[in-house]
N, C-alpha and C positions, 0 to 999 in steps of 0.2 A: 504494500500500500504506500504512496505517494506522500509524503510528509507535506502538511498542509502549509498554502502560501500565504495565511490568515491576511488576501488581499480578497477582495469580493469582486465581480464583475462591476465596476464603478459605470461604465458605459451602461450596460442592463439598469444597473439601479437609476441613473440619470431619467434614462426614457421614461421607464416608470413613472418615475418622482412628478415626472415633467407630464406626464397624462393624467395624474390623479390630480395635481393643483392646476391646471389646465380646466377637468372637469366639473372639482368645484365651481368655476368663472360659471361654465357651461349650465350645471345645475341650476344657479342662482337666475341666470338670464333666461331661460327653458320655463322654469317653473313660477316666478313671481306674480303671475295672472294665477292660476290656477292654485294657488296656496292662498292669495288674496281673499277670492271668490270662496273657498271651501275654509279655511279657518281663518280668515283678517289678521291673516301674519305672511306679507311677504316672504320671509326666511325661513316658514316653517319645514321645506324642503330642505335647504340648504343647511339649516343648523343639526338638521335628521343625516346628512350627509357627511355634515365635519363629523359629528361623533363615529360613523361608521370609516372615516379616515384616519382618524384618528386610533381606531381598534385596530385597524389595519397596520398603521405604521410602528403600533408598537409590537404587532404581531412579526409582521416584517422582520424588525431587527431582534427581537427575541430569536426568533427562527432560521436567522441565519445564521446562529453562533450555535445554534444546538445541530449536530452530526447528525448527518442526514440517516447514516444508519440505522438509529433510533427508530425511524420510522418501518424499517423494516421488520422488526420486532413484534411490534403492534399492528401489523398488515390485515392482519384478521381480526383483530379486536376492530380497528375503524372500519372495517368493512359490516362487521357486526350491527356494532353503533348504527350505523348509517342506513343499512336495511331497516331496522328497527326505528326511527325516525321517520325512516319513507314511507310505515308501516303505519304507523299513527297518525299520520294526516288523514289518512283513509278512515280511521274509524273516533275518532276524536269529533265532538261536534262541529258542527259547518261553523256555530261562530269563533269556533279560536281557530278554523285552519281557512276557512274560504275568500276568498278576495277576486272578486270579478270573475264570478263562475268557474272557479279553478281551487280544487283542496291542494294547497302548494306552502301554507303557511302551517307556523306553529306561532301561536301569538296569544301572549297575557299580558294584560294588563290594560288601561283605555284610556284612549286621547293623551293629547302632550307630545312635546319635542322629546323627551326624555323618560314618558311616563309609560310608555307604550313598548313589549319587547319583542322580536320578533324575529325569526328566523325560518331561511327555506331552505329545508335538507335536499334539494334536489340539487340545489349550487353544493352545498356540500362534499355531494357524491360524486363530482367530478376530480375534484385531488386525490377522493379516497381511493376511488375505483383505479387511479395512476398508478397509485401505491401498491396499491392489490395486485394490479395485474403485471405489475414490474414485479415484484419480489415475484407470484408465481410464475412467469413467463422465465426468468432469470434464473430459476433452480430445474429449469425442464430440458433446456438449452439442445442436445439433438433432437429428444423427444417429439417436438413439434411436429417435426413433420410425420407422425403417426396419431391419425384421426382423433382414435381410442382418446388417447393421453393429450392432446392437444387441444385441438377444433373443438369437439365434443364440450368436454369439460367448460371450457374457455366460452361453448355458445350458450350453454345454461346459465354460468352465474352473470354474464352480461345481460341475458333474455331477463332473468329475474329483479335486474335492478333497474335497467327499463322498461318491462312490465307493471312494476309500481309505479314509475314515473308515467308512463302513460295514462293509467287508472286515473288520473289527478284532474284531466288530464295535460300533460305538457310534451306535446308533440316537436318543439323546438328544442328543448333540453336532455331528450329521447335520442332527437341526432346529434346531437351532439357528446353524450354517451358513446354512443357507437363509432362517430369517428376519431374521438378521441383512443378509446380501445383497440381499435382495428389499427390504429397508427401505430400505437405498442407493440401489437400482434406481429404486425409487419416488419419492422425494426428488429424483433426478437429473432428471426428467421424464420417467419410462418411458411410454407407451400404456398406460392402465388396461387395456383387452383384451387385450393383451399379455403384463399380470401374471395377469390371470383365466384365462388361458388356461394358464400355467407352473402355475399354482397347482393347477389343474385337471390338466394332467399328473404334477403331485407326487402331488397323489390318488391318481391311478391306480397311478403306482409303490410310494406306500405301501401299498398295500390289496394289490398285488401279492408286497409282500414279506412283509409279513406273514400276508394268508390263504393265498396259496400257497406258497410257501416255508418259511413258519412261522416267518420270522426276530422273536425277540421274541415268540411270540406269546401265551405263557405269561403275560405282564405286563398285555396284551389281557383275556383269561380272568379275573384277578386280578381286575381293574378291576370287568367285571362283576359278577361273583359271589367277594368276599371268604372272605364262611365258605362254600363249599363250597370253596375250595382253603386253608383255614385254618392247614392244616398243612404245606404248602409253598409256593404261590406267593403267597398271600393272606395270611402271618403278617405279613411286615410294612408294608403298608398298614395292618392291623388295630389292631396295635400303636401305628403312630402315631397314629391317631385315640384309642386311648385313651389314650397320652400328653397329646394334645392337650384331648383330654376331661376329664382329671382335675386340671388347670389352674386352671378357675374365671378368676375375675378377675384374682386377685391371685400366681395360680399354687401350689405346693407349697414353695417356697422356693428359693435359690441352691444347687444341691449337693444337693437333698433329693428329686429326682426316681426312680423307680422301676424306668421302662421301658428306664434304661440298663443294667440290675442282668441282663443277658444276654437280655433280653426284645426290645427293638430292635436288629436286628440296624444294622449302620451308623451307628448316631446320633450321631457326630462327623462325620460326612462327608453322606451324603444326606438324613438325618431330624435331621439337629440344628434346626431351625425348629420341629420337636415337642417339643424336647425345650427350647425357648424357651419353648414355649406351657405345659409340663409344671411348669415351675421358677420360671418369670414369670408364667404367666398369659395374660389375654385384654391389660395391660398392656403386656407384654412383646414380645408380636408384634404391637400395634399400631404398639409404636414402633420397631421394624424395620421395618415396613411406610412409617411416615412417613418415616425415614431413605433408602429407596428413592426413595420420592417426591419428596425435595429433590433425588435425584440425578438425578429423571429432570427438575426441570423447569428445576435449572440447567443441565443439559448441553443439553437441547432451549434454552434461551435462549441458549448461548453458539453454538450451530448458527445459530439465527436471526439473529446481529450478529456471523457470521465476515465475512470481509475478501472471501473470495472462493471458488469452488465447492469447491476441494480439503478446505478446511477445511473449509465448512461439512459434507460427507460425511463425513469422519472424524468429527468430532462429533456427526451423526447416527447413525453405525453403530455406536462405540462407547457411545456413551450407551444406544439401543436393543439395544444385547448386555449389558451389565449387567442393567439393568430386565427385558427380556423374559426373560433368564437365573432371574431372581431369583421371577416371576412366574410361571413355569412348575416352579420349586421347591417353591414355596410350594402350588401347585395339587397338584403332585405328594400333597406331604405332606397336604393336606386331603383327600385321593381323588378331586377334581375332572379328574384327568388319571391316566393309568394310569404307574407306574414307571418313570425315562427313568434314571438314576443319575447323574443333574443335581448339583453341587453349589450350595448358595446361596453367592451370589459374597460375598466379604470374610468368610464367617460360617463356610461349612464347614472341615474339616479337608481341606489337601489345596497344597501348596505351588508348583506349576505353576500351578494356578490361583489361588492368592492373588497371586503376584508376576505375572501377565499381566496381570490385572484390575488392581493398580495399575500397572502402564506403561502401562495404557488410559486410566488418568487421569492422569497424567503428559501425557500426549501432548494431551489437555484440558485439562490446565492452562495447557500452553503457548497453544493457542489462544485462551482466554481473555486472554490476555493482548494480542493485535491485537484483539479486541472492536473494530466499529464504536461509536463511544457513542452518534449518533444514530441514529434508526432512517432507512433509506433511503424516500425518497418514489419515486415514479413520477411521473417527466414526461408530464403534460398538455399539449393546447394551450391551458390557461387559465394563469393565473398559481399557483404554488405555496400548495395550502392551510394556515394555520396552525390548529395547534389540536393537542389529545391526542396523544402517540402510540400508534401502534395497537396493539394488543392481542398478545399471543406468538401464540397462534392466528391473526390474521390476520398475522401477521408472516412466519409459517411458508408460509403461501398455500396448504395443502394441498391442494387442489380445485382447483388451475389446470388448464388444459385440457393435454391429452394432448400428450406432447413436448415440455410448455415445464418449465421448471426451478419444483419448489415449493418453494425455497430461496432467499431475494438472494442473486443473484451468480449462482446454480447454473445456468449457462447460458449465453451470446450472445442477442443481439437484442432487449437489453433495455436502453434509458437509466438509471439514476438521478440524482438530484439530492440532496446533503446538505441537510439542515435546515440 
C-alpha cells in the first residue's frame, strides 16, 4: 500500500467549493418569488440551503481524513441501513414520507427554517450502493465473468434496491441507480454480453412500465409533443426552454430572470440550470458545464492511480454518479431527455442531496490522497520500456477483454512493475 501524500485533490475540491457557493447565489435568485408567496420569507429556501451546506462541508472534511477503507468494512451494514430506510417510506404514513405524490421522504417535525427535519434515503443509496458494489465486485475479480457468481447475484440486489425506489415512485433516481452500478460493473471487468444483455432486459422493463402500466408516462407524452400538452404536462419543459432561450450570451442578468416570477414551476430544484442559462446566459452554463468536467476528469484520474481495486470502484462510481447525474439534468432541462425530477448535483435546491454528493467527494478526496504517482507499467518479457506516461485513457484500459479488470489493480492475475 502507497504511503499517503496527506495532499487532497485541491483542483477537485476547488470545483466543488466553486458549485456549491455558486448554487447558493442560484438558490436564493430561483426561489425568492416562490418562498415569498408560500411563507413571507424570501430566504426561506436559501437559509434551508446554507444549513444543508453547511452539513455538507463539515461532512466533506471530516471525511476526507477518515480512510476510505473504513468504508469497506461497513459495506453491508450501509447497505442494510439503506434498504431499511427505503423500506419505510413505503409503509410509514403519507404525512411524514409524501411530498408531491411521491413516498420519497422521511420527515419530522413542522414548519420552520430549522424546525422541520428531513431526509430522502433514495439520495442516500447512491454512495451506498458505490460502496456495496465496489467492495463486492473487488473481492470477485475473475469470477465475473461466470453468470452464476457475477451477473446473477449483482442483478438481484440492484433489482431490489430499485425496486423500492420505484414503489415510491422515483423513476429518475431508478436510472440512475442502474447507471451508476452498471459503470462499477463495467470497470470491474464484467462480460461486455453480459452488460448488453442486462441493458437489454432494463429495456424491456422500462418500456414495460411505462407503456403498460403507464408509470410516468405522462413525462413520455411531454417529451414528445410539448405544446399539445402545454397546459399540463408540457408547461414546464416549455418554460424552461424559454428560460433558457431568452438568455442570449451574456444572459438577463443576476436576479433579473422572468421565468421564476410563477412561470417555472420548480426552478430552485429541477430547472435551476434554466434558470442559469436565463440570468447568465450561454456564459453561464458553459461554465457549469466546465466545472463538471474538471470533476469528471479528476475523479476518473484519481480512479486511474488508486492503490488498489476497492478504491479504484468507489472512484469510479462516485465520480460517474455526479457527472452522469448532472448530465442527464442538464438534458432534462434542454428537452433532450423527457422529465426525470433529477436535481443538478451541488447546484439544485435540495439538502439530502447537496450533503451526499459532498460525502461523495469527501470519500474522493480521501482516495486521492494514496494516489499511485507513477503510473503502473505491465511486465513484459523484455526489459521495462522508458518513455511518456500513458495517456488517462489508456490508463483507464477500457476495452480490455471481457472478465479482466479495466482499472490497475481492479482484479488478480495481473503483475505490475513501478516506474
Amino acid at each position: 500500500m502507497p504511503e499517503r501524500s496527506n495532499k487532497p485533490d485541491y483542483i477537485l475540491l476547488a470545483a466543488v467549493g466553486s458549485l456549491v457557493a455558486f448554487g447558493l447565489v442560484m438558490v436564493y435568485s430561483a426561489s425568492f418569488v416562490e418562498a415569498f408567496n408560500r411563507y413571507e420569507n424570501q430566504y426561506y429556501y436559501l437559509l434551508r440551503q446554507i444549513v444543508g451546506a453547511i452539513i455538507g462541508t463539515i461532512s466533506l472534511l471530516v471525511i476526507q481524513r477518515i480512510d476510505y477503507r473504513l468504508w469497506r468494512k461497513y459495506s453491508v451494514h450501509l447497505m442494510g441501513g439503506c434498504l431499511l430506510m427505503l423500506f419505510l417510506v413505503l409503509v410509514l404514513p403519507a404525512s411524514l414520507t409524501e411530498v408531491n405524490g411521491s413516498r420519497s421522504w422521511i420527515r419530522l417535525g413542522e414548519g420552520g427554517v430549522f424546525g422541520l427535519f428531513s431526509v430522502q434515503p433514495a439520495e442516500i443509496a447512491k454512495p451506498v450502493i458505490i460502496i456495496y458494489f465496489a467492495d463486492w465486485l473487488s473481492r470477485r475479480s475473475e469470477k465475473l465473468a461466470n453468470v452464476t457468481y457475477g451477473l446473477i447475484p449483482f442483478s438481484v440486489m440492484l433489482g431490489l434496491v430499485c425496486g423500492l425506489v420505484m414503489l415510491q415512485p422515483d423513476l429518475g433516481t431508478a436510472v440512475v441507480l442502474v447507471l451508476i452500478a452498471g459503470t462499477v460493473y463495467f470497470a470491474a471487468g464484467a462480460n461486455v454480453w453480459h452488460i448488453a444483455g442486462a441493458l437489454g432486459l432494463g429495456a424491456l422493463a422500462f418500456w414495460f412500465l411505462v407503456g403498460v402500466m403507464g408509470i410516468r408516462n405522462y413525462r413520455i407524452l411531454a417529451f414528445l409533443d410539448p405544446e399539445k400538452y402545454y397546459s399540463t404536462f408540457g408547461f414546464q419543459p416549455t418554460h424552461a426552454l424559454y428560460a433558457l432561450g431568452s438568455g442570449g450570451i451574456f444572459g438577463q442578468g443576476l436576479g433579473q430572470g422572468r421565468q421564476k416570477f410563477q412561470w417555472l414551476p420548480q426552478a430552485h430544484t429541477d430547472t435551476i440550470f434554466a434558470i442559469v442559462g436565463e440570468e447568465l446566459g450561454l456564459v453561464g452554463t458553459v461554465a457549469v458545464m466546465v466545472a463538471f468536467a474538471i470533476i469528471a476528469y479528476r475523479g476518473y484520474r484519481i480512479a486511474g492511480r488508486a492503490p488498489n481495486p476497492f478504491a479504484a470502484l468507489v472512484a469510479v462510481g462516485i465520480t460517474s454518479w455526479l457527472v452522469v447525474q448532472a448530465l442527464i439534468n442538464i438534458a432534462v432541462t434542454t428537452s433532450l431527455m423527457p422529465f426525470t425530477g433529477l436535481t443538478l448535483p451541488f447546484l439544485s435546491y435540495g439538502s439530502t442531496s447537496l450533503y451526499t454528493s459532498m460525502i461523495g467527494v469527501g470519500i474522493l478526496l480521501n482516495i486521492s490522497k494514496f494516489m499511485v504517482r507513477h503510473q503502473p507499467q505491465e511486465i513484459t518479457d523484455g526489459p521495462p520500456r522508458r518513455g511518456p506516461s500513458r495517456s488517462f485513457l489508456n490508463n483507464l484500459a477500457v476495452w480490455r477483454g471481457n472478465g479482466r479488470p479495466r482499472l490497475p489493480g481492479a482484479g488478480g492475475g495481473r503483475s505490475y512493475r513501478r516506474r
